[in-house]
Structures are given as C-alpha cells and as structure tokens.
N, C-alpha and C positions, 0 to 999 in steps of 0.2 A: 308070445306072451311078453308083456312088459311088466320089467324087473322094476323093484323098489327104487333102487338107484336112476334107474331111467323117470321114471316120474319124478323124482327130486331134480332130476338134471332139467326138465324140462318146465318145472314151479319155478326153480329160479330163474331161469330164462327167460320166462313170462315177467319175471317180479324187476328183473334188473333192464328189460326195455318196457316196462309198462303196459304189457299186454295185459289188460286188464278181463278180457274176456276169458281170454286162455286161462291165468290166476283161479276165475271163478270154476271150471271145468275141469281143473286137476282137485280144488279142495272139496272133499265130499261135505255133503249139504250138514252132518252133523260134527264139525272141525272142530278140535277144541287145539286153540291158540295163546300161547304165556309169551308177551312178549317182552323184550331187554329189560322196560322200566317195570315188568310185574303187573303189568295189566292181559288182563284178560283179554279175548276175542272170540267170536264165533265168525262161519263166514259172510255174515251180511257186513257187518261192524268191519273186518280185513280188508274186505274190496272196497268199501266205501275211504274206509283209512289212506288206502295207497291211491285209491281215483282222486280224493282231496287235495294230500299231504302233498305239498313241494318239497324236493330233499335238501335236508340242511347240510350237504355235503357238496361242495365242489371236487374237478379233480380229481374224479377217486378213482383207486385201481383197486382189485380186490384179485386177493393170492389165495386158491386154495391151499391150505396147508397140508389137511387128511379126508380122506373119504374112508369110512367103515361102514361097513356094511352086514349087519348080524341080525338074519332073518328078514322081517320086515322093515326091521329098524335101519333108517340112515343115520350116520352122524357123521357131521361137514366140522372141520378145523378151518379157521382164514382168517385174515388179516387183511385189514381195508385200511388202505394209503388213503387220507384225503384231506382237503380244506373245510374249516368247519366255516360255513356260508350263510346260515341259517337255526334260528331256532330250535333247539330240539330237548323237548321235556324241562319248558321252563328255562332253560344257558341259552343264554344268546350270543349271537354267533362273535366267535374269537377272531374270526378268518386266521385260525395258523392252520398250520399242517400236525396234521396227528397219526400214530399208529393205532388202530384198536383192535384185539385179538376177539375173534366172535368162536363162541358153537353153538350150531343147530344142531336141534335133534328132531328127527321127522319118524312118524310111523303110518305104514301104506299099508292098504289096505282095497283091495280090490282093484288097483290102478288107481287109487283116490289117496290124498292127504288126511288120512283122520286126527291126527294130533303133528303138533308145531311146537318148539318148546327152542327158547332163543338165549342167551346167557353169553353176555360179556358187561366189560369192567365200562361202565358209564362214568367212573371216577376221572378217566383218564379226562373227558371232556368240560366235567367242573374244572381240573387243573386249568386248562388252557384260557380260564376268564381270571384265574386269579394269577397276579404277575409272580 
C-alpha cells in the first residue's frame, strides 16, 4: 500500500526535477490547487504551468523543516535558500539571495493528489526589489 506521505514524497520529486509526466500521474484528474500568490489551479493549468514556467530562482537549496502527517492529510514545513534570477508574479528579479519559509498542505486520496493548498510570505520577495 502506498502511504499519503510516500505520494507527497514522490509529487515533489517529480516537481523539483521536472518530471512532468510523473507530476501529471500522482495528481488525480479532479485536483483542486491554491497556489502561493491565490490563484487557482486544476490539473491541466498545473502541468502546463510547470512545463512553461522557467524558475525565477537560482541556487536554491530547500530544507525540510516538518513533515506531519494526520490521516490523509500531509503537511510539509521548508525553507528554500535561493537567488531570485527571475520574474515571479510581476517582481522582477533582484538577483539577491533570500530566505522564504513555505507550507504545503496536501490531501491523498487513493494514491492520487486531490487537493494542494501552498502558503508562504511572498512579501519577503517585494523586499528584495525595494533597497
């Protein structure tokens, strides 16, 4: 049987080398996705997003912080080290280095991703354009 936590482990795995097929295979076909800047997704719009999108991140290291795991629900704590290189919701890129605290929340469901739900401080990255 694969556990909630093992499908999260293996969505982001997919997400952070860009396996974009894998991605489509873990999210079940009715995903409902909230992501950092409050936009919506389903998963056509997701995979399309990440097969488009260049990352406006150089350099980055990413720390899990926590993993909990209560029933179906995951929820990841981390903190991404990285160069801001690129574009992202309108800031254009500061090239510093920044910290920015993330959490996911995921809910699995049959081996599949039904709901994505993403929350961190995007402030920190206005900061870095304004001296």
């Amino acid at each position: 049987m694969v556990t909630p936590e093992k499908t999260v482990n293996e969505f982001l795995d997919a997400l952070m080398n860009s396996k974009h097929e894998k991605l489509a295979s873990i999210l079940s076909d009715d995903v409902k996705i909230l992501g950092s800047s409050g936009k919506r997704y389903g998963k056509k719009e997701i995979i399309k997003y990440f097969a488009d999108a260049e990352s406006p991140y150089g350099d980055r290291n990413y720390e899990r912080v926590g993993t909990y795991v209560i029933g179906n629900t995951v929820i990841i704590e981390s903190l991404m080290n990285a160069v801001h290189v690129g574009e992202y919701m309108g800031i254009p890129p500061s090239n510093k280095r920044f910290e920015l605290p993330a959490v996911n929340v995921f809910e699995v469901e049959n081996g599949k991703i039904k709901a994505w739900r993403q929350y961190q401080n995007n402030k920190i990255l206005f900061d870095l354009t304004n001296p």
